[in-house]
LUMVEX-239868 format. One record per residue: residue in one letter; residue number from 1; x, y, z of N, C-alpha, C in turn. Coordinates in nm, 3 decimals. Last residue first. Layout:
N
<r><code>A</code><pos>NUM</pos><n_xx>X</n_xx><n_yy>Y</n_yy><n_zz>Z</n_zz><ca_xx>X</ca_xx><ca_yy>Y</ca_yy><ca_zz>Z</ca_zz><c_xx>X</c_xx><c_yy>Y</c_yy><c_zz>Z</c_zz></r>
...
// end
This chain:
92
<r><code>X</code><pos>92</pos><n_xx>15.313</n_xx><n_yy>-1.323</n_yy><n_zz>12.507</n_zz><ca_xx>15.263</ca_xx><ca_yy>-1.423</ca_yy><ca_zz>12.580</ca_zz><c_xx>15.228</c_xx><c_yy>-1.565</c_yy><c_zz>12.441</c_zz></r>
<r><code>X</code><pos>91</pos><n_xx>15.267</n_xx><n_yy>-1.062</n_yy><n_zz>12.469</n_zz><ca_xx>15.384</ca_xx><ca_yy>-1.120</ca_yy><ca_zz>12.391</ca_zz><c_xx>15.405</c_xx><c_yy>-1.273</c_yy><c_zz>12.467</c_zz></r>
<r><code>X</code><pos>90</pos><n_xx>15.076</n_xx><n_yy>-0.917</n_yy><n_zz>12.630</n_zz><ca_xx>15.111</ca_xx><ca_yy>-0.926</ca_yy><ca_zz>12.484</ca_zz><c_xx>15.167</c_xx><c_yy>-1.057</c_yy><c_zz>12.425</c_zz></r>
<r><code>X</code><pos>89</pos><n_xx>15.133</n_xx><n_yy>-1.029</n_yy><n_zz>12.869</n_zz><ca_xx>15.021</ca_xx><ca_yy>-1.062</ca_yy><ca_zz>12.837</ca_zz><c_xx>15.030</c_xx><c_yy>-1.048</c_yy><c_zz>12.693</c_zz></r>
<r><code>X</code><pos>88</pos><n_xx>15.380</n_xx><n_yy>-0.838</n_yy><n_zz>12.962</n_zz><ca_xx>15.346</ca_xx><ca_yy>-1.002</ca_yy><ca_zz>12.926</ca_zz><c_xx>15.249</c_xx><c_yy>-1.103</c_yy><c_zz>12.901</c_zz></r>
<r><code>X</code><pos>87</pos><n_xx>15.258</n_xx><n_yy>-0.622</n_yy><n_zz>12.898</n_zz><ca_xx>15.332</ca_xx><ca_yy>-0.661</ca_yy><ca_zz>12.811</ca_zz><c_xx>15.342</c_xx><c_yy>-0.831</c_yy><c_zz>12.816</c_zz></r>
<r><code>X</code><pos>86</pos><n_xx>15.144</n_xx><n_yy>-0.630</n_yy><n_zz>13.177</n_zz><ca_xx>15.060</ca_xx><ca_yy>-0.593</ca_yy><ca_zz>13.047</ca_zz><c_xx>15.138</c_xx><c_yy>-0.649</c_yy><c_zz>12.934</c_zz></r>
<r><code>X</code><pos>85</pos><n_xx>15.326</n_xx><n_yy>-0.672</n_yy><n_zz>13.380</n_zz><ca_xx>15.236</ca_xx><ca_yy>-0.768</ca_yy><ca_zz>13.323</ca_zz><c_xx>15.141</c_xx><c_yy>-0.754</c_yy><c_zz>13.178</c_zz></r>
<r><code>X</code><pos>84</pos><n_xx>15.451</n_xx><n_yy>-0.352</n_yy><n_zz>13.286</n_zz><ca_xx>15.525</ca_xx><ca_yy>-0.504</ca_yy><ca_zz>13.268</ca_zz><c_xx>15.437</c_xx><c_yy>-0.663</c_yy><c_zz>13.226</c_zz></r>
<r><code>X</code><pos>83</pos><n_xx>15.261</n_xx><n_yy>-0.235</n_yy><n_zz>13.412</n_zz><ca_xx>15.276</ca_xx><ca_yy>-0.243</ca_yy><ca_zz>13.303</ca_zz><c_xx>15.389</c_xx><c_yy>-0.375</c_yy><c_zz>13.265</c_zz></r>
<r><code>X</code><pos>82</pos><n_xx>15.220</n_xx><n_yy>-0.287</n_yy><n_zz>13.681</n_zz><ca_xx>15.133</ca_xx><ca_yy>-0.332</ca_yy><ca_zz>13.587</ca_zz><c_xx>15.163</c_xx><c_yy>-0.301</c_yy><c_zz>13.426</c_zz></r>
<r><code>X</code><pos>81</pos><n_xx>15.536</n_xx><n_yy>-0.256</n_yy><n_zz>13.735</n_zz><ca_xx>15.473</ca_xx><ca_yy>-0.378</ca_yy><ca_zz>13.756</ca_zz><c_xx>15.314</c_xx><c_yy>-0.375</c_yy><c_zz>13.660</c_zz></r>
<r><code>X</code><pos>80</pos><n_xx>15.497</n_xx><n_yy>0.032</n_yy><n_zz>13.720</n_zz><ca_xx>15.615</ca_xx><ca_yy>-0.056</ca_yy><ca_zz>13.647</ca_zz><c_xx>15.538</c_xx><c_yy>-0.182</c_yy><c_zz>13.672</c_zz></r>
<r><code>X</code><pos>79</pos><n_xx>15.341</n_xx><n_yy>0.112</n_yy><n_zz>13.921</n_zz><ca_xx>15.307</ca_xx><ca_yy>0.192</ca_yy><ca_zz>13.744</ca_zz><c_xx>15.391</c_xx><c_yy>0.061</c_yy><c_zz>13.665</c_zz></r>
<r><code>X</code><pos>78</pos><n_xx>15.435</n_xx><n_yy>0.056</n_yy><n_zz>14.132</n_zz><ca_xx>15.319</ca_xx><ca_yy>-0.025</ca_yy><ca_zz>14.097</ca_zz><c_xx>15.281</c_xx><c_yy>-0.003</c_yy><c_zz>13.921</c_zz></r>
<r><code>X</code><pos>77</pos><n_xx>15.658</n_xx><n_yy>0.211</n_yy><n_zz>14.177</n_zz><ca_xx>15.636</ca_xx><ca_yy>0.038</ca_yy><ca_zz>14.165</ca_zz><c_xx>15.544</c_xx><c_yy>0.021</c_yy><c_zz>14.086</c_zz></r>
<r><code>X</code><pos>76</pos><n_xx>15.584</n_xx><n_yy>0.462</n_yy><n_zz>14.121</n_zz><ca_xx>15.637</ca_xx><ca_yy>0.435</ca_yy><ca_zz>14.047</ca_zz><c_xx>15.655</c_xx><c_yy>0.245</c_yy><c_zz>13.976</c_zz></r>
<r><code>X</code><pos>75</pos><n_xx>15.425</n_xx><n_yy>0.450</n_yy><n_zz>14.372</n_zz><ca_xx>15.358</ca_xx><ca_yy>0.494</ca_yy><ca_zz>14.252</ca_zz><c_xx>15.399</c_xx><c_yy>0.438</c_yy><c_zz>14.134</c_zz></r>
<r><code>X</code><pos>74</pos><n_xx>15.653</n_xx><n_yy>0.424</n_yy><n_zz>14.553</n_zz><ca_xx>15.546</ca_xx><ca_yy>0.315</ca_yy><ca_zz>14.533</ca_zz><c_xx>15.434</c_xx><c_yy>0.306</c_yy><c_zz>14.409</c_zz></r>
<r><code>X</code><pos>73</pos><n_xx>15.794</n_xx><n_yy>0.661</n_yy><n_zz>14.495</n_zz><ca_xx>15.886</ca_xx><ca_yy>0.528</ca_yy><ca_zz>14.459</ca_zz><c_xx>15.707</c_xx><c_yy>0.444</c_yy><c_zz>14.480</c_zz></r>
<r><code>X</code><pos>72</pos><n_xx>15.630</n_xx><n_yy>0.828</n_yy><n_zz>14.570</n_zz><ca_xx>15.639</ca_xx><ca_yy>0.878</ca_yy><ca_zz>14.449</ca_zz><c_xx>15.681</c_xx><c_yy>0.697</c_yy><c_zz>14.354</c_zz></r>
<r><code>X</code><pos>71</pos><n_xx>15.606</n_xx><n_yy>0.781</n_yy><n_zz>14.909</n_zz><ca_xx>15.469</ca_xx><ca_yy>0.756</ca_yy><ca_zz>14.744</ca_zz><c_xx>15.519</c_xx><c_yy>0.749</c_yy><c_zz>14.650</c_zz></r>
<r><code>X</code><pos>70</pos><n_xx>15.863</n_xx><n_yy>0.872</n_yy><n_zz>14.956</n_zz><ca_xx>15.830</ca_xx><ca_yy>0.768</ca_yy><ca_zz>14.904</ca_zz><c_xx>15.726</c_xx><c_yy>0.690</c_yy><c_zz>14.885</c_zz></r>
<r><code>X</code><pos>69</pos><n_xx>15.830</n_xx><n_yy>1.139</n_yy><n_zz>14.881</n_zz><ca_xx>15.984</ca_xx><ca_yy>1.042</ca_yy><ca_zz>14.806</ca_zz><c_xx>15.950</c_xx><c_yy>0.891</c_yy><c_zz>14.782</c_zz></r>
<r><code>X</code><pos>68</pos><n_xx>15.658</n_xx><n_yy>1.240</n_yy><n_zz>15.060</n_zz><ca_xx>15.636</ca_xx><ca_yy>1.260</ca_yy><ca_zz>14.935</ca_zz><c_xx>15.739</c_xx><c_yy>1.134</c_yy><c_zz>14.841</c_zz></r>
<r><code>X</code><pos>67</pos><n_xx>15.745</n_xx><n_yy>1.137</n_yy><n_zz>15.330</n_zz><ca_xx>15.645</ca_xx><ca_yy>1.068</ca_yy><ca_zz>15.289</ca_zz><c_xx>15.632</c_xx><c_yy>1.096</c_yy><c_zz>15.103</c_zz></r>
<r><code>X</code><pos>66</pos><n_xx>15.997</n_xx><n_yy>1.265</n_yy><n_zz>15.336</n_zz><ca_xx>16.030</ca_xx><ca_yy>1.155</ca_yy><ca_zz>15.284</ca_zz><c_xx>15.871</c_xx><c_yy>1.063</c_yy><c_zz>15.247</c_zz></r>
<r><code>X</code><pos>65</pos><n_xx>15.880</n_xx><n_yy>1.548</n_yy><n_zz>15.319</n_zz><ca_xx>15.972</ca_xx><ca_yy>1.560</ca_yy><ca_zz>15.203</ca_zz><c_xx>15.977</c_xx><c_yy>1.376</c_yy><c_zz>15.217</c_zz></r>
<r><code>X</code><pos>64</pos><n_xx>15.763</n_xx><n_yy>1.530</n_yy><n_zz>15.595</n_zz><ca_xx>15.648</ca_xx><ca_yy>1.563</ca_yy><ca_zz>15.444</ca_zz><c_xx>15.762</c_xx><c_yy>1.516</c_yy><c_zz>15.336</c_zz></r>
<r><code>X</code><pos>63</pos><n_xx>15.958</n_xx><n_yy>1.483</n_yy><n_zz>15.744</n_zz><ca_xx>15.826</ca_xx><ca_yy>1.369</ca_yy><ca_zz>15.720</ca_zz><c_xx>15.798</c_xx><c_yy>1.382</c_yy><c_zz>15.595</c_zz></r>
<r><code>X</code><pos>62</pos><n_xx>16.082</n_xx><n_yy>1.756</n_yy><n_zz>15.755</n_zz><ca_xx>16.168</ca_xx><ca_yy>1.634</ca_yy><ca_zz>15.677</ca_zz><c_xx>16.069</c_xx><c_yy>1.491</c_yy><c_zz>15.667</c_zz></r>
<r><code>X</code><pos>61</pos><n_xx>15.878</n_xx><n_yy>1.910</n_yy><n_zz>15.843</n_zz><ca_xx>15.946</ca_xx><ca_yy>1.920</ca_yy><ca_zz>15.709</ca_zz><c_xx>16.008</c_xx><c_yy>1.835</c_yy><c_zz>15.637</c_zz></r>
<r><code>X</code><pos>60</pos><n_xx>15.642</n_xx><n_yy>1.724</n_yy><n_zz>15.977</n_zz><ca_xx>15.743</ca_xx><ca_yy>1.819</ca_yy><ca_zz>15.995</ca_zz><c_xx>15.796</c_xx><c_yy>1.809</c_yy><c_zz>15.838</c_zz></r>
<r><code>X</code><pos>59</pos><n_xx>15.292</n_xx><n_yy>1.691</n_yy><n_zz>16.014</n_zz><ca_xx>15.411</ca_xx><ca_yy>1.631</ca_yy><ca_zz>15.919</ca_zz><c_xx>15.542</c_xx><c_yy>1.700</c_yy><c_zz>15.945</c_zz></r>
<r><code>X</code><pos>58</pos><n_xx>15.093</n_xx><n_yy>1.657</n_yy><n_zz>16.261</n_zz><ca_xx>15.139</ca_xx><ca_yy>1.715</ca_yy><ca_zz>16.193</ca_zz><c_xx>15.293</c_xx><c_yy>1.647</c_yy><c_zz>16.122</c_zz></r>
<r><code>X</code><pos>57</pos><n_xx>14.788</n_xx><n_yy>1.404</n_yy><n_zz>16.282</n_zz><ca_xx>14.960</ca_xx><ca_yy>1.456</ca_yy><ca_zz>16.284</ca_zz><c_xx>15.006</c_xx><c_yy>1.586</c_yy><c_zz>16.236</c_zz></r>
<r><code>X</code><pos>56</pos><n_xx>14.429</n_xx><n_yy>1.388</n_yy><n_zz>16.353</n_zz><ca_xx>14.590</ca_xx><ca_yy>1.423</ca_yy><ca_zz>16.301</ca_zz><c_xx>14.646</c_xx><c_yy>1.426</c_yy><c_zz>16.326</c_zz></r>
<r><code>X</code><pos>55</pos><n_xx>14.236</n_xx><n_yy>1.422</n_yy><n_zz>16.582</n_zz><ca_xx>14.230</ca_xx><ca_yy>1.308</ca_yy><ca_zz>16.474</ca_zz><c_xx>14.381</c_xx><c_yy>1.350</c_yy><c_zz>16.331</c_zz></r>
<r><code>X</code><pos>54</pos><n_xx>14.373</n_xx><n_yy>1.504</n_yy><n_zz>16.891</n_zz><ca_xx>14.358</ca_xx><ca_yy>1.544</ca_yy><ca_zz>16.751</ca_zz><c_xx>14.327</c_xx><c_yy>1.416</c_yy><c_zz>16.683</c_zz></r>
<r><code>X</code><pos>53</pos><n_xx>14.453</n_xx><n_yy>1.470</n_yy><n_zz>17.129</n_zz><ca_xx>14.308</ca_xx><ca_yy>1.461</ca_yy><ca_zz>17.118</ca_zz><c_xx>14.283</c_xx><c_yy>1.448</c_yy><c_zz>16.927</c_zz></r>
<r><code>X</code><pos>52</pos><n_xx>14.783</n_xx><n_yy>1.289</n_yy><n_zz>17.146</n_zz><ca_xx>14.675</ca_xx><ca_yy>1.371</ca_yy><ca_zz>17.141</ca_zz><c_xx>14.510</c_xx><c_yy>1.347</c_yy><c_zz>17.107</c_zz></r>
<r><code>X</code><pos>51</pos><n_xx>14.980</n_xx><n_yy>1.105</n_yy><n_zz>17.024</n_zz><ca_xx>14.900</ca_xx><ca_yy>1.110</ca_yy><ca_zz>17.158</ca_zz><c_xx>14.840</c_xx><c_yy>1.208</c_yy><c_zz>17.203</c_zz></r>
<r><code>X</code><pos>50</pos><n_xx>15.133</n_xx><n_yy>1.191</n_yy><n_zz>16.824</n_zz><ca_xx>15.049</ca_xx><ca_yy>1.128</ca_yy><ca_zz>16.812</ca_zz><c_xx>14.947</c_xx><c_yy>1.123</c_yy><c_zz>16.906</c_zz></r>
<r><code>X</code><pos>49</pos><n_xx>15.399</n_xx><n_yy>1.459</n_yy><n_zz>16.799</n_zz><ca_xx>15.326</ca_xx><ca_yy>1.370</ca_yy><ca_zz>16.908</ca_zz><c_xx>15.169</c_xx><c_yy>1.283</c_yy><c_zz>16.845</c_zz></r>
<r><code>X</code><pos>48</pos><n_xx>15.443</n_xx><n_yy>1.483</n_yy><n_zz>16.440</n_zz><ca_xx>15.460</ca_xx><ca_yy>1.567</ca_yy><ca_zz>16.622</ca_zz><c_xx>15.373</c_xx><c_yy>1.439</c_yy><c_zz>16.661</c_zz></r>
<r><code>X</code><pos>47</pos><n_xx>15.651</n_xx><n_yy>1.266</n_yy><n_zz>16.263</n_zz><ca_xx>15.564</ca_xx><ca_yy>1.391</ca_yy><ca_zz>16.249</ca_zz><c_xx>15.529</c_xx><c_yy>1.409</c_yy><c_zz>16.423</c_zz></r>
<r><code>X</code><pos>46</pos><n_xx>15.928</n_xx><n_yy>1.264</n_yy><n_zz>16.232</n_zz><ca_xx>15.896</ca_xx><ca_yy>1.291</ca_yy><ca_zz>16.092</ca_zz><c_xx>15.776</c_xx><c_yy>1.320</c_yy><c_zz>16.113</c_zz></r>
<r><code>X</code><pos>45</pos><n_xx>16.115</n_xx><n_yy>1.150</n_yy><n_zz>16.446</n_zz><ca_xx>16.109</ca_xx><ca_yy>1.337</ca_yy><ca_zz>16.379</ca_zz><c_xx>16.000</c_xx><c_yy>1.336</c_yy><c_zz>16.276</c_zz></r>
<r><code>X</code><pos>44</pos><n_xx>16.141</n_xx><n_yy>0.959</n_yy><n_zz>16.547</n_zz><ca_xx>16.226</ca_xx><ca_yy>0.977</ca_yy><ca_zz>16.416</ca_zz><c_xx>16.220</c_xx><c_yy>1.090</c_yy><c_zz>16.399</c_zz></r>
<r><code>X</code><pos>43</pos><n_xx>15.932</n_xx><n_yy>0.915</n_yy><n_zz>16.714</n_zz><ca_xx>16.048</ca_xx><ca_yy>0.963</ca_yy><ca_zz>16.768</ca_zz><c_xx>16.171</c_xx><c_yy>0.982</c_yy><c_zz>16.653</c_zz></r>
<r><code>X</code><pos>42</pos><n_xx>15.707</n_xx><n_yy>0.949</n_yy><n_zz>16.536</n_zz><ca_xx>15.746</ca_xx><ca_yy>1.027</ca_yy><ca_zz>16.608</ca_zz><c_xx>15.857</c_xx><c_yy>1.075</c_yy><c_zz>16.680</c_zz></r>
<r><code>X</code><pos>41</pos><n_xx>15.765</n_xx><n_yy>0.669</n_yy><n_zz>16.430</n_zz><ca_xx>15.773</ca_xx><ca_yy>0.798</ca_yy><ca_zz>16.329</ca_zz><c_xx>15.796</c_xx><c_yy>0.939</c_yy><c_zz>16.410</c_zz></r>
<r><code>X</code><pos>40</pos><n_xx>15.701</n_xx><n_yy>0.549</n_yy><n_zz>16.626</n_zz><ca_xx>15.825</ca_xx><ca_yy>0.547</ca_yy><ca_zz>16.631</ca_zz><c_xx>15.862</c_xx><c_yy>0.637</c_yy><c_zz>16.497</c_zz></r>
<r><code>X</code><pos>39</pos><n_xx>15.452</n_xx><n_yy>0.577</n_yy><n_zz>16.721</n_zz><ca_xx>15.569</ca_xx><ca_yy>0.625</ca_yy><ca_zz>16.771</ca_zz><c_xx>15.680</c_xx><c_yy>0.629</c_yy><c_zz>16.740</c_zz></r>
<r><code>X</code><pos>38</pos><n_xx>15.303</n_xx><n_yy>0.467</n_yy><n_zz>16.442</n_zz><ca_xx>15.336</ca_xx><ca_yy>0.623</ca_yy><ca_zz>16.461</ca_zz><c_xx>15.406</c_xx><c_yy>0.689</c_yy><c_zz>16.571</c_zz></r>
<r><code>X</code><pos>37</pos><n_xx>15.381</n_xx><n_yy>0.224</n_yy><n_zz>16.533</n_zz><ca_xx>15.484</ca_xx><ca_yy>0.291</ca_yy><ca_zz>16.368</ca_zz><c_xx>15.470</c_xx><c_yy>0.408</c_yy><c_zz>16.413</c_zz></r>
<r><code>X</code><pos>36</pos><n_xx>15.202</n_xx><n_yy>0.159</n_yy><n_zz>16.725</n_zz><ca_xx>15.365</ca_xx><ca_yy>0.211</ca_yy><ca_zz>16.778</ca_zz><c_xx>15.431</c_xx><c_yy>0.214</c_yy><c_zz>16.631</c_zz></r>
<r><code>X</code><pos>35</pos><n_xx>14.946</n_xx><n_yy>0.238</n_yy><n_zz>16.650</n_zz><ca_xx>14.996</ca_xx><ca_yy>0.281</ca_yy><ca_zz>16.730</ca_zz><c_xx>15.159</c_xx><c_yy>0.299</c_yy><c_zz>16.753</c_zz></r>
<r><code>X</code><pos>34</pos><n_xx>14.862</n_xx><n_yy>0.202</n_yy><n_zz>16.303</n_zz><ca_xx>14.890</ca_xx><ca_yy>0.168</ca_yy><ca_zz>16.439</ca_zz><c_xx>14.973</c_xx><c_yy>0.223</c_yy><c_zz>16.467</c_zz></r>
<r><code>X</code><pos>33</pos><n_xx>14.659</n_xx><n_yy>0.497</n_yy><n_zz>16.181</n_zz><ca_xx>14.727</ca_xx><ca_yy>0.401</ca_yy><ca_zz>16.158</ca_zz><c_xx>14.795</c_xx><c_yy>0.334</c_yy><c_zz>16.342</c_zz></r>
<r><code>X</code><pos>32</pos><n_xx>14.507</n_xx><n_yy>0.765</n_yy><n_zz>16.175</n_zz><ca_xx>14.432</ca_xx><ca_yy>0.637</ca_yy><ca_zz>16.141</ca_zz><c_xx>14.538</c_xx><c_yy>0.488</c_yy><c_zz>16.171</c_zz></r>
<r><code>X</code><pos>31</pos><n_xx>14.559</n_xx><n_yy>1.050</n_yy><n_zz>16.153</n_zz><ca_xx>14.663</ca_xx><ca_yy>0.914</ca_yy><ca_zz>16.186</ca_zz><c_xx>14.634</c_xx><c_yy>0.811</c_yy><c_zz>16.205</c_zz></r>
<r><code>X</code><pos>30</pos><n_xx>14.606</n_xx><n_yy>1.218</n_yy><n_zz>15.875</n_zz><ca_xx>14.501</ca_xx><ca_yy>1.164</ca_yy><ca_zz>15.963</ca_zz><c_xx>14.616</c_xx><c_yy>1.044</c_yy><c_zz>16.015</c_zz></r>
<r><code>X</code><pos>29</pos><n_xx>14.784</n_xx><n_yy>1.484</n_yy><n_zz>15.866</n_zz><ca_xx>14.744</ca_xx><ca_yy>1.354</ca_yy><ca_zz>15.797</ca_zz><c_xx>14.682</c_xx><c_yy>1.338</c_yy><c_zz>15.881</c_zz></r>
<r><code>X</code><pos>28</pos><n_xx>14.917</n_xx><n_yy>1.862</n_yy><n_zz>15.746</n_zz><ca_xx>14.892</ca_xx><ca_yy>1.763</ca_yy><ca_zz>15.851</ca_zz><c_xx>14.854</c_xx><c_yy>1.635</c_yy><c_zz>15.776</c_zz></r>
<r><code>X</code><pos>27</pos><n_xx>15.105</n_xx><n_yy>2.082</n_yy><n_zz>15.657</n_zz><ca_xx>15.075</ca_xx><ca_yy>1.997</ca_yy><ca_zz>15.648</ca_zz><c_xx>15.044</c_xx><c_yy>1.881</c_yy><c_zz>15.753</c_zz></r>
<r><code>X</code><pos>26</pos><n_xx>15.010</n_xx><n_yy>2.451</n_yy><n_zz>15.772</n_zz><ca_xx>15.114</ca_xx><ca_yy>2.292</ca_yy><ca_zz>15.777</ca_zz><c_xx>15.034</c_xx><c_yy>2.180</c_yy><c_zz>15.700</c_zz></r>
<r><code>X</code><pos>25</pos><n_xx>14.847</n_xx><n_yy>2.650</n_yy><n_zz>15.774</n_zz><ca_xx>14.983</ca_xx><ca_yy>2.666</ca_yy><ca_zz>15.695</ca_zz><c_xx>15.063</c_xx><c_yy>2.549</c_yy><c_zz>15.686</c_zz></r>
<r><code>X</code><pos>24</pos><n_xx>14.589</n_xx><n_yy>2.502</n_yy><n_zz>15.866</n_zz><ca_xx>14.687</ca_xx><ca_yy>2.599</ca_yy><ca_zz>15.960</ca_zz><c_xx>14.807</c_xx><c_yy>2.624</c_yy><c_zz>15.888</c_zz></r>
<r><code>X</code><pos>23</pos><n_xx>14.662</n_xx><n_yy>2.261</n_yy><n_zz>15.682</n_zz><ca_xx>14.577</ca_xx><ca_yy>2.264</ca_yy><ca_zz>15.803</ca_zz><c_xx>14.657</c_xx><c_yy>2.339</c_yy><c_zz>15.877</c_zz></r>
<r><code>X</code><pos>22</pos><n_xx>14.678</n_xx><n_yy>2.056</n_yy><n_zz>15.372</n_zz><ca_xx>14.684</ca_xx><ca_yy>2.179</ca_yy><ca_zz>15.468</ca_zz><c_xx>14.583</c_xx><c_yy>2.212</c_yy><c_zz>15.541</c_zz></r>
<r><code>X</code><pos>21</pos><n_xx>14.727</n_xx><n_yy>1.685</n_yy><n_zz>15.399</n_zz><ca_xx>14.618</ca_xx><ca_yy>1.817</ca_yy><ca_zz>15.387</ca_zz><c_xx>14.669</c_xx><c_yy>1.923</c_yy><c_zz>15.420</c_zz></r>
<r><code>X</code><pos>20</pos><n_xx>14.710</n_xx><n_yy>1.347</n_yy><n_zz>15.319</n_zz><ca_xx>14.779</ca_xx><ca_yy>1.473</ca_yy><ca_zz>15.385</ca_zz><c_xx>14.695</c_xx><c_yy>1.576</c_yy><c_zz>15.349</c_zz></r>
<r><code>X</code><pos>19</pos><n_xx>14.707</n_xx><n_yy>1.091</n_yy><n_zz>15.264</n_zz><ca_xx>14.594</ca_xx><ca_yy>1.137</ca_yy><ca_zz>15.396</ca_zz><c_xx>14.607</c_xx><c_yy>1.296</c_yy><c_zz>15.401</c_zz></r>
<r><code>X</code><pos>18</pos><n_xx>14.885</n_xx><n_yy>1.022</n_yy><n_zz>15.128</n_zz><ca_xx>14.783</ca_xx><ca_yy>1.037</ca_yy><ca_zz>15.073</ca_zz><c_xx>14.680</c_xx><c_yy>1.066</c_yy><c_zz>15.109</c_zz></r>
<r><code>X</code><pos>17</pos><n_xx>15.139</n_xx><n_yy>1.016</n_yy><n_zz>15.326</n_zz><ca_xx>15.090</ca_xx><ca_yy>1.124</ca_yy><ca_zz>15.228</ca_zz><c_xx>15.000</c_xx><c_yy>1.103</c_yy><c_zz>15.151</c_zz></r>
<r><code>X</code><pos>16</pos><n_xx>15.069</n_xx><n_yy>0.836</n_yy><n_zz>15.520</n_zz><ca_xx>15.041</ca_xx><ca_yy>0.979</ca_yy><ca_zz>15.550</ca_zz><c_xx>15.039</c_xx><c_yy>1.073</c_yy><c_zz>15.449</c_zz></r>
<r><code>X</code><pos>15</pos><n_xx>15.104</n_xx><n_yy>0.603</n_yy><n_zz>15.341</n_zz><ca_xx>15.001</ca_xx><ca_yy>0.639</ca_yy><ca_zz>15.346</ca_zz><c_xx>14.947</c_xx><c_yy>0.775</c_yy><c_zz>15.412</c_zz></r>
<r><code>X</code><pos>14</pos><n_xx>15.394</n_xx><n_yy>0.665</n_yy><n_zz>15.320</n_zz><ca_xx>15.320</ca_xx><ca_yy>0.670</ca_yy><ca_zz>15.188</ca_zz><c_xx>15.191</c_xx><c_yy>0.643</c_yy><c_zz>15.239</c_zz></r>
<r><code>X</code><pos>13</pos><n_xx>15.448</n_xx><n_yy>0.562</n_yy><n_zz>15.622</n_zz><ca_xx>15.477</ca_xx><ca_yy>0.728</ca_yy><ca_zz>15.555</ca_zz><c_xx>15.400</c_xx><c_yy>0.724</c_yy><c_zz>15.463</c_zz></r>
<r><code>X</code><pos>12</pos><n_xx>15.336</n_xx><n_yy>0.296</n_yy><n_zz>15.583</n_zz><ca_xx>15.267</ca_xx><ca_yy>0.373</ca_yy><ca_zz>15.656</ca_zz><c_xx>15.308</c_xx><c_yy>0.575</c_yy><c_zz>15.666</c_zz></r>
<r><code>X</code><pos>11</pos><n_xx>15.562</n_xx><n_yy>0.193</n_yy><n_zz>15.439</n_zz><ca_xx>15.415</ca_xx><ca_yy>0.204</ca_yy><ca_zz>15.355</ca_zz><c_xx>15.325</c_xx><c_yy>0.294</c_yy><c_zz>15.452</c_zz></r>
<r><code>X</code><pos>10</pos><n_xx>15.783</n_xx><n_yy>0.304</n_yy><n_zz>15.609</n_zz><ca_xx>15.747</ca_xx><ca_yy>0.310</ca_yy><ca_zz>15.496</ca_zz><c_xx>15.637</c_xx><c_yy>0.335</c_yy><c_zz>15.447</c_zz></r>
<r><code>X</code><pos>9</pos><n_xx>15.689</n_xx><n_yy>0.148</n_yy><n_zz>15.817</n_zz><ca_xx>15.705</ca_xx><ca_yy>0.231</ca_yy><ca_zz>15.838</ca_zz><c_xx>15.718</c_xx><c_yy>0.327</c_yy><c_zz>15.700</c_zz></r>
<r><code>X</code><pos>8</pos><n_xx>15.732</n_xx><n_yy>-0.145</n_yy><n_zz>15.700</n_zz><ca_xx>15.625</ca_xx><ca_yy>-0.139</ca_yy><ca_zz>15.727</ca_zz><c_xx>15.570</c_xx><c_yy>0.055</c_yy><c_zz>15.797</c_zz></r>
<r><code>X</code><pos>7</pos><n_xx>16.003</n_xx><n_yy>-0.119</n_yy><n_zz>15.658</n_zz><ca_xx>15.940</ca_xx><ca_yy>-0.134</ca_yy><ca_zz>15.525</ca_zz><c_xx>15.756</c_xx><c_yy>-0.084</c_yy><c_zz>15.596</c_zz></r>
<r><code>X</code><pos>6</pos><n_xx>16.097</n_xx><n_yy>-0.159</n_yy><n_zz>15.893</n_zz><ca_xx>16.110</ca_xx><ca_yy>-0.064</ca_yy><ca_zz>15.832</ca_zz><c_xx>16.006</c_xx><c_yy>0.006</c_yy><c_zz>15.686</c_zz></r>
<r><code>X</code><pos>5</pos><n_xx>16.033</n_xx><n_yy>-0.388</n_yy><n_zz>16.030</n_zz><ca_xx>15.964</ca_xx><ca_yy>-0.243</ca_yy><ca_zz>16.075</ca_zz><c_xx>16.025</c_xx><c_yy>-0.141</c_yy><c_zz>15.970</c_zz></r>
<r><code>X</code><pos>4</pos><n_xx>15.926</n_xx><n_yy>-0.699</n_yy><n_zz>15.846</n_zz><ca_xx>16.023</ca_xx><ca_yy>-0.551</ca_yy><ca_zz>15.870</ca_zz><c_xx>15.937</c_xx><c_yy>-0.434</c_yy><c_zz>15.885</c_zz></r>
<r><code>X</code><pos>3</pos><n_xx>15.821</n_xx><n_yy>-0.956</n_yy><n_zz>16.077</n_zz><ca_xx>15.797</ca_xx><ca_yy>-0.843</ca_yy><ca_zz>16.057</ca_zz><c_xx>15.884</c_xx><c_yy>-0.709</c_yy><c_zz>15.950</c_zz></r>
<r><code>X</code><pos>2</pos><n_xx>15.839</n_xx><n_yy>-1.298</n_yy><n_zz>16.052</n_zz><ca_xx>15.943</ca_xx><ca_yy>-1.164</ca_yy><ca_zz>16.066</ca_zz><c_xx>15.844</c_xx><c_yy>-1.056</c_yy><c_zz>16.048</c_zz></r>
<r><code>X</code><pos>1</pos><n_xx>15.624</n_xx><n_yy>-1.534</n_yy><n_zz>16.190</n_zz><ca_xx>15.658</ca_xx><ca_yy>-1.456</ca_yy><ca_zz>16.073</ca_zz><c_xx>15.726</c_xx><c_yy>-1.327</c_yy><c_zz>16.118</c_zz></r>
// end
């Protein structure tokens, strides 16, 4: 089975932002997640070194702005899809 790393990098941004927190004036997340998305989020820029003692990331500016963009789009999925089935349960 294919993998997409992208998509799967994705859902793993939208889960840093529901992990997220201020911590020290920054936004940080828990990095609970596997190992090489969060390298390769790392080497994207989007949050600092993973390989630390820390049970966190820090988010850089442009992380925080695309993790926020794209919760907002998965929020939005899921809001549309259950409502949709709702209706088709109506008019069923």
């Amino acid at each position: 089975m294919d993998i997409d790393g992208e998509k799967l990098e994705q859902t793993v941004l939208a889960l840093l932002h529901l992990t997220s927190y201020k911590g020290h004036h920054r936004l940080r997340a828990w990095k609970g997640h596997d190992w090489q998305v969060m390298n390769l989020l790392y080497e994207k820029g989007y949050i600092s070194d993973p390989a630390t003692k820390a049970k966190s990331v820090e988010l850089t500016e442009e992380g925080a702005k695309l993790c926020k963009e794209i919760a907002l789009i998965f929020r939005w999925w899921r809001l549309g899809n259950q409502t949709s089935k709702g209706w088709y349960k109506l008019f069923r």
